[in-house]
C-alpha positions, -999 to 999 in steps of 0.1 A, spaced: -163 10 -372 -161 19 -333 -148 -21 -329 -123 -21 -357 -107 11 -348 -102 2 -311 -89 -35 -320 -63 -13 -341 -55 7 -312 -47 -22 -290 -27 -39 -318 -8 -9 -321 -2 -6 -284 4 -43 -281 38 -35 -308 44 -4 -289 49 -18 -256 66 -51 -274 97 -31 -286 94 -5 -254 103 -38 -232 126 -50 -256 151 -21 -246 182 -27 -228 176 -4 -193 194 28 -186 188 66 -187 150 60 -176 141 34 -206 126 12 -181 99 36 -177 87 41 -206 74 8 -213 49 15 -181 46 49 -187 29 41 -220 3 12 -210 -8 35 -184 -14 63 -212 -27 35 -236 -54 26 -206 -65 60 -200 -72 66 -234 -89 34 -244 -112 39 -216 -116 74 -226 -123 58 -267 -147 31 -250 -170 52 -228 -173 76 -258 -175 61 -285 -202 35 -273 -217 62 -253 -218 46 -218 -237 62 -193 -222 83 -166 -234 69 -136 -221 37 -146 -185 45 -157 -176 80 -161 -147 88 -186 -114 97 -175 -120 133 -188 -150 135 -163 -129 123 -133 -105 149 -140 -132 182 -147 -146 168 -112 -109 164 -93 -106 197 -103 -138 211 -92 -145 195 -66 -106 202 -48 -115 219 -24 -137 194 -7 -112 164 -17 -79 181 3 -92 182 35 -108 146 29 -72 137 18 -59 154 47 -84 136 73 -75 102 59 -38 104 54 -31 115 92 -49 83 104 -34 60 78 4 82 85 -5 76 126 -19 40 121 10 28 100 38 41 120 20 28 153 15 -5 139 46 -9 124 67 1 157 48 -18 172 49 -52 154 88 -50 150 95 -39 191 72 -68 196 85 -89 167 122 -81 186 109 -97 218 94 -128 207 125 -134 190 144 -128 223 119 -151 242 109 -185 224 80 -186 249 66 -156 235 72 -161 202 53 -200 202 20 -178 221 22 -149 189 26 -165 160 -8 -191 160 -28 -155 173 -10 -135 142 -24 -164 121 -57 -158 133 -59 -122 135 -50 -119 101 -77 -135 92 -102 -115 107 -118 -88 80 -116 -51 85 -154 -48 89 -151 -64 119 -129 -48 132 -136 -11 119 -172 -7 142 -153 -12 176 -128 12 171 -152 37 162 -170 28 192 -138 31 214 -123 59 200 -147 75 182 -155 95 151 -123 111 141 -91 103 128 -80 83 161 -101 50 153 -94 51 118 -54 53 129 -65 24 153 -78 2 123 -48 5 104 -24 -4 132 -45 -34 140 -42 -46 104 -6 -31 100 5 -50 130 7 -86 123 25 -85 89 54 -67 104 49 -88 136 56 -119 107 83 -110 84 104 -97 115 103 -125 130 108 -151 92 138 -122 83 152 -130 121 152 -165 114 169 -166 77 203 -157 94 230 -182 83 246 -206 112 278 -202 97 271 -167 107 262 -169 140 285 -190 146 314 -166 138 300 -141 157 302 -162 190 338 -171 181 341 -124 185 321 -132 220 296 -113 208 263 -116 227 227 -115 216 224 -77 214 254 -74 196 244 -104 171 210 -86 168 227 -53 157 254 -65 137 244 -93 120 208 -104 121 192 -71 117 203 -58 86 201 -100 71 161 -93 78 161 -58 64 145 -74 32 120 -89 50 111 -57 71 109 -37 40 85 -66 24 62 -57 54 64 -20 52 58 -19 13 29 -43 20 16 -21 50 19 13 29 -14 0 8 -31 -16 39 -33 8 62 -46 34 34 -73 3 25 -83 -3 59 -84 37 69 -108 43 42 -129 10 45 -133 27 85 -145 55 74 -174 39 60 -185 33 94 -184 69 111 -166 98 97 -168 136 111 -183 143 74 -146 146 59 -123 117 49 -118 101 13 -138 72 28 -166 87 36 -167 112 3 -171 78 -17 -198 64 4 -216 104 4 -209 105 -37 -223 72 -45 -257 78 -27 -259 110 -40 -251 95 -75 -220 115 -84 -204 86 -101 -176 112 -112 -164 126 -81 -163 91 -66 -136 83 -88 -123 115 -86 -111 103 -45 -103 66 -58 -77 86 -80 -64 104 -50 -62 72 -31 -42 51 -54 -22 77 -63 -13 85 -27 -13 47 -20 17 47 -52 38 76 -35 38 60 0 50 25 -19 72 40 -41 92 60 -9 92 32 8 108 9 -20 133 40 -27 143 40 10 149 0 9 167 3 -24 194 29 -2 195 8 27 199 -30 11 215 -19 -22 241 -53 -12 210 -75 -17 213 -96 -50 178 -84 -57 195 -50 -62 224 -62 -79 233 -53 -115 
């Protein structure tokens, strides 16, 4: 009975979505087509876990996740608060960072020929390695976990700065030597904003890495606050419910910071076809 009833849900959330999609967009349409599979998820898991009767500690139901966000909010705010200021600190560090450096490579070919092989390599180095050290150098608070996500922040930006620098067509540059215009002017004018989609595809991808690697560092040493270390504290202590309770708070916060940063690249390079009705 349990089976047959949820294989009728899908079915009729399978047709739901179907003629949702099949709207032409305008007035928020495009919406509602997400907006219903993520209400369709939450409720089959909610259908699944009770009506097969799965154990808490296993998956809790989405019911549970909320009774505990709500109980337990007072102790998830300040761990939201502890993580977001290094992941807010780390980003903006590694992202200034990786574009000033990003500008000079680009300016020096020397430079650039000795960054890119190490970017390639440092990117390939995983955040547990890296997370321990900067706990040990900068110890227990917010400042190493800032320090982890500007490490891993760093060398994406460093990356598409540089690939959105080179896309620049010589027909272009060309024209602006026939103005006598000279490399800062160039820079400015022309080759900037022609990597702006390229600087906004390393922001957008930063926004979810810095709040991964902030949280995977606080797994390592944590002043007993931080959504990091709540989920590590939760799961040995068994409370299944409030550890999903902070992986709610961390996706959704992880959405937000995307979803600002895609609405401030949808203002600023509205002229790219992308963008184009």
């Amino acid at each position: 009975m349990n089976l047959a009833l949820l294989l009728a849900l899908l079915t009729a959330l399978w047709f739901a979505l179907s003629w949702l999609a099949a709207l032409p967009p305008g007035r928020g349409r495009e919406w509602l087509a997400p907006g219903l599979l993520g209400v369709g998820v939450i409720g089959l898991w909610e259908f699944i876990v009770v009506a097969w009767d799965v154990p808490s500690i296993l998956l809790p139901a989405p019911s549970e996740v909320a009774a505990a966000l709500g109980e337990r909010w007072h102790v998830l705010w300040p761990d939201f608060l502890q993580t977001g200021t290094g992941v807010l600190a780390g980003y903006l560090v590694g992202c200034g960072s990786g574009f000033a450096v990003a500008l000079a490579a680009d300016r020096f070919g020397l430079l650039k020929r000795g960054l890119l092989p190490l970017a390639n390599l440092a990117s390939a180095v995983p955040i547990v390695g890296i997370a321990p050290i900067m706990v040990m150098w900068f110890g227990f608070d917010w400042q190493s976990k800032a320090a982890v996500a500007a490490v891993v922040t760093f060398f994406p930006m460093l990356v598409n700065t540089l690939a959105g620098l080179a896309t620049v067509d010589a027909m272009h540059r060309d024209l602006m030597r026939t103005y006598a215009a000279g490399h800062t002017a160039t820079l400015a004018k022309l080759r900037l904003p022609g990597a702006l989609p390229f600087i906004f595809n390393a922001l957008k991808i930063n926004s979810t890495l810095a709040l991964i690697a902030a949280i995977v560092a606080e797994f390592f040493g944590s002043p007993i606050v931080g959504l990091g270390f709540r989920i590590s504290a939760e799961v040995a202590r068994m409370n299944v419910d409030v550890v999903w309770a902070a992986i709610t708070i961390a996706a959704l916060a992880g959405s937000a910071f995307y979803g600002l940063v895609a609405l401030l690249e949808r203002s600023l390079t509205f002229w790219h076809p992308s963008f184009r009705k």
